[in-house]
C-alpha positions in Angstrom: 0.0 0.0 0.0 3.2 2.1 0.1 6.1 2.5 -2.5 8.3 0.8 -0.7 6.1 -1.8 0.8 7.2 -1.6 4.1 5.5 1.5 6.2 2.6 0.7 7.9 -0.6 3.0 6.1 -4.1 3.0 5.7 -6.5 5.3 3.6 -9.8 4.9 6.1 -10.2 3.4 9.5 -13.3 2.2 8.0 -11.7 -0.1 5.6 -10.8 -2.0 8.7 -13.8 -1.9 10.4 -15.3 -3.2 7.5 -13.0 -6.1 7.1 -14.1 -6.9 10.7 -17.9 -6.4 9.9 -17.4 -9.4 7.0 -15.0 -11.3 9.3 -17.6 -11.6 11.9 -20.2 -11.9 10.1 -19.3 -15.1 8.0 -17.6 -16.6 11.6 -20.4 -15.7 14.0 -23.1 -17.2 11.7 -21.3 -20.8 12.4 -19.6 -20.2 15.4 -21.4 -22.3 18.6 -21.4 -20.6 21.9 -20.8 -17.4 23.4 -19.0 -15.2 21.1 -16.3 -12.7 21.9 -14.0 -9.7 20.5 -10.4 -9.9 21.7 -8.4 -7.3 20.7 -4.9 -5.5 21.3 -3.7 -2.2 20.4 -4.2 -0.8 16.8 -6.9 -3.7 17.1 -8.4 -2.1 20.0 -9.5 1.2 18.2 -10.8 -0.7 15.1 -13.0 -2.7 17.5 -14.4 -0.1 19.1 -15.3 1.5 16.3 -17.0 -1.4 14.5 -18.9 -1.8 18.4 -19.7 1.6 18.4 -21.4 1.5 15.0 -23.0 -1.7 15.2 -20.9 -3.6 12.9 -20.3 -7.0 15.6 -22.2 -7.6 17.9 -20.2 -9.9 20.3 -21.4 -10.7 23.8 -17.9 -9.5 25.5 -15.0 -8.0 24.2 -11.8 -8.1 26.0 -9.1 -5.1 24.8 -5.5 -5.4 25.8 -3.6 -2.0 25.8 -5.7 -0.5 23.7 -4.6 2.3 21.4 -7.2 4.9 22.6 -4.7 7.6 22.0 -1.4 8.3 21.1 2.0 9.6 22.9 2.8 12.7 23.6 0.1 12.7 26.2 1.1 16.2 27.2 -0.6 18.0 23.9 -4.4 17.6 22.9 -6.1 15.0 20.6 -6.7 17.9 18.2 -3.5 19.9 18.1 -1.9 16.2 17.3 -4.2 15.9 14.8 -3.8 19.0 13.2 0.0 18.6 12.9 -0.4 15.3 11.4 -2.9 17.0 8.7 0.0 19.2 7.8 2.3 16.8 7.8 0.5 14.8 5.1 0.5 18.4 3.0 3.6 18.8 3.3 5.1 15.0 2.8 2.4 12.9 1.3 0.4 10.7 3.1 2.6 7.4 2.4 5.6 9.0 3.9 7.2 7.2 6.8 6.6 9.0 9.9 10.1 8.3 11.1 13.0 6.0 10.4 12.8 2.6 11.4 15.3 -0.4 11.0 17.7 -0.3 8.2 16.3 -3.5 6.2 12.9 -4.9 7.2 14.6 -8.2 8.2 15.8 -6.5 11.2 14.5 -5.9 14.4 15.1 -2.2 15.9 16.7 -2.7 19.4 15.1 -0.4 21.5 11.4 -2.2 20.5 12.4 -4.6 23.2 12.1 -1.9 25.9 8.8 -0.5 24.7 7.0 -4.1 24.6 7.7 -6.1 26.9 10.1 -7.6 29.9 10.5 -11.0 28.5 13.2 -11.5 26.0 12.3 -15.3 25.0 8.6 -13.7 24.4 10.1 -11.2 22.0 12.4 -13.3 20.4 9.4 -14.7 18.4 9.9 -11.6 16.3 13.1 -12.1 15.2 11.7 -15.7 14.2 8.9 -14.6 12.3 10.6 -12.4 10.2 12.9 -15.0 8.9 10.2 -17.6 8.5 7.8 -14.6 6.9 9.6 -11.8 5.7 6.6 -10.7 4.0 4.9 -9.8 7.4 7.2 -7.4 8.1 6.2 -4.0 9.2 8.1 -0.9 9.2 7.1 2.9 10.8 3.7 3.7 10.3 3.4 6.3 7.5 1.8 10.4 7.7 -1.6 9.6 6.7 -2.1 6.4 9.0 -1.0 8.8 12.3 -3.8 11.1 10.5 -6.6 8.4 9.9 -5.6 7.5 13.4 -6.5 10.5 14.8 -9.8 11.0 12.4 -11.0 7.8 13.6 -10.5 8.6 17.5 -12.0 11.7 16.5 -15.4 9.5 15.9 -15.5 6.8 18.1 -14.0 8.3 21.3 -16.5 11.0 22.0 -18.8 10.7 25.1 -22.1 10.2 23.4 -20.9 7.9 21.3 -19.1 5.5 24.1 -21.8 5.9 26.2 -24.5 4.0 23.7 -22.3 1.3 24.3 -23.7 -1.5 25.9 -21.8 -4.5 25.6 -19.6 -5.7 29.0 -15.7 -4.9 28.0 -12.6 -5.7 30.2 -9.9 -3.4 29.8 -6.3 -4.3 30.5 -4.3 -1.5 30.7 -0.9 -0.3 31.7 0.5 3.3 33.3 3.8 2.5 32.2 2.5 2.2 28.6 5.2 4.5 26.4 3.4 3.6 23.0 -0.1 4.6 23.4 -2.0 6.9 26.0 -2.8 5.3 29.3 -4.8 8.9 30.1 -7.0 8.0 27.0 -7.4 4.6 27.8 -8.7 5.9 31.3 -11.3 8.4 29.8 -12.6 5.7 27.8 -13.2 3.1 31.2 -15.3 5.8 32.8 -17.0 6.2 29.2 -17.9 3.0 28.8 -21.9 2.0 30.5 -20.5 -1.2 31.5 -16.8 -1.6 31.6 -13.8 -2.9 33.9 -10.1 -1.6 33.9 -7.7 -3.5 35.0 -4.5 -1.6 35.7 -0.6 -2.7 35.4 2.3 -0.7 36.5 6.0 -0.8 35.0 6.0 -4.6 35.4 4.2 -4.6 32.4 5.2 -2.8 29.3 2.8 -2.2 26.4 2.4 -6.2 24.9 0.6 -7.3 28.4 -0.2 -10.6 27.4 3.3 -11.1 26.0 5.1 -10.0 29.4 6.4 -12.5 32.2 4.9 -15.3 34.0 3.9 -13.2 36.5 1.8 -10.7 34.6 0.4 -12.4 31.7 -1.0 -15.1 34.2 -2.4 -12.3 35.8 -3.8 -10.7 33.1 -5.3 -14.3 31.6 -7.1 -14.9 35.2 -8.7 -11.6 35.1 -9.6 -11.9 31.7 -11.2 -15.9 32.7 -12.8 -14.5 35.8 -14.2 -11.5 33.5 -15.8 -14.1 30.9 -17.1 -16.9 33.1 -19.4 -13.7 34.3 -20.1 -11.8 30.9 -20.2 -14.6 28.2 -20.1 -18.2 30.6 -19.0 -21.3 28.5 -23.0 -22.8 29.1 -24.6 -19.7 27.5 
């Protein structure tokens, strides 16, 4: 979707959602049981979105560090958003947003730091871009940071979280440096009938990829908070 067929881009949010409208709908219509959204991240925004607008309707949906905002957390949603607008003038919306590694078969370093504590979990990375180099992902470009912003700018606002209905769990960490725990917060109290569960610096931004100790946390709160909402015998 880019020239050089590496950065990470999109033209619409909504292409996404949509993709997960015709996902669901051709899983859910055979699927036996309770039926739940799990979703991380990027993932996290594109599932609210397609909650929010009706698009799936599962009967829980579990989000792990979602991307609710973006860092800097110190400037408003808008002036971020305006300064990605220009940036798109000015560079084009495929442009890189800022240098990644050298060669898409390598791993930058410092990713280690922003995603988790466990190196043996990470090292699955490394693996899968030998085994799949065509999975590998670069820096996201201008016009995705934009779209980013354009789709927070629809989903995120009170009156539209607040028609939400459907029981979420929210796992979350204040140590987060890739996407805004303040955001993520907003959204909790937003939500008619949601639960935030809260990590400190032993968890870095991949929750459910961290250490023993905190990804069995995090999949025991997620258990307890299904056997309530969406219960195997439903």
């Amino acid at each position: 979707m880019t020239p050089d067929g590496f950065t990470g881009h999109i033209r619409d949010y909504h292409i996404w959602e949509g993709d997960l409208e015709a996902f669901w709908r051709d899983w859910s219509a055979s699927a036996a049981g309770p039926q739940v959204l799990v979703a991380h991240s990027m993932g996290g925004l594109i599932a609210l979105g397609a909650l929010a607008h009706g698009l799936v309707r599962p009967d829980a949906v579990v989000f792990s560090a979602p991307m609710f905002g973006l860092r800097p957390e110190w400037l408003p949603r808008w002036a971020l958003h305006l300064f990605a607008r220009i940036m798109v003038a000015m560079r084009g919306a495929t442009t890189p947003a800022w240098k990644g590694a050298e060669r898409p078969d390598k791993v930058p370093g410092d990713r280690f730091h922003l995603l988790t504590h466990d190196e043996e979990r990470y090292a699955d990375e490394a693996w899968w871009r030998v085994e799949r180099p065509e999975l590998a992902l670069g820096p996201p470009s201008w016009g995705w940071i934009e779209r980013s912003y354009a789709s927070m700018n629809e989903v995120l606002p009170r009156a539209v979280l607040e028609k939400v209905r459907t029981p979420v769990l929210i796992l979350a960490t204040s140590a987060d440096r890739l996407v805004s725990w303040r955001a993520t917060r907003k959204v909790a109290d937003r939500l008619a009938n949601a639960r935030l569960v809260v990590f400190g610096k032993e968890a870095r931004h991949e929750i459910l990829r961290e250490g023993d100790a905190v990804r069995e946390a995090a999949l025991a709160d997620i258990d307890a908070f299904l056997d309530g909402a969406a219960p195997a015998g439903k």
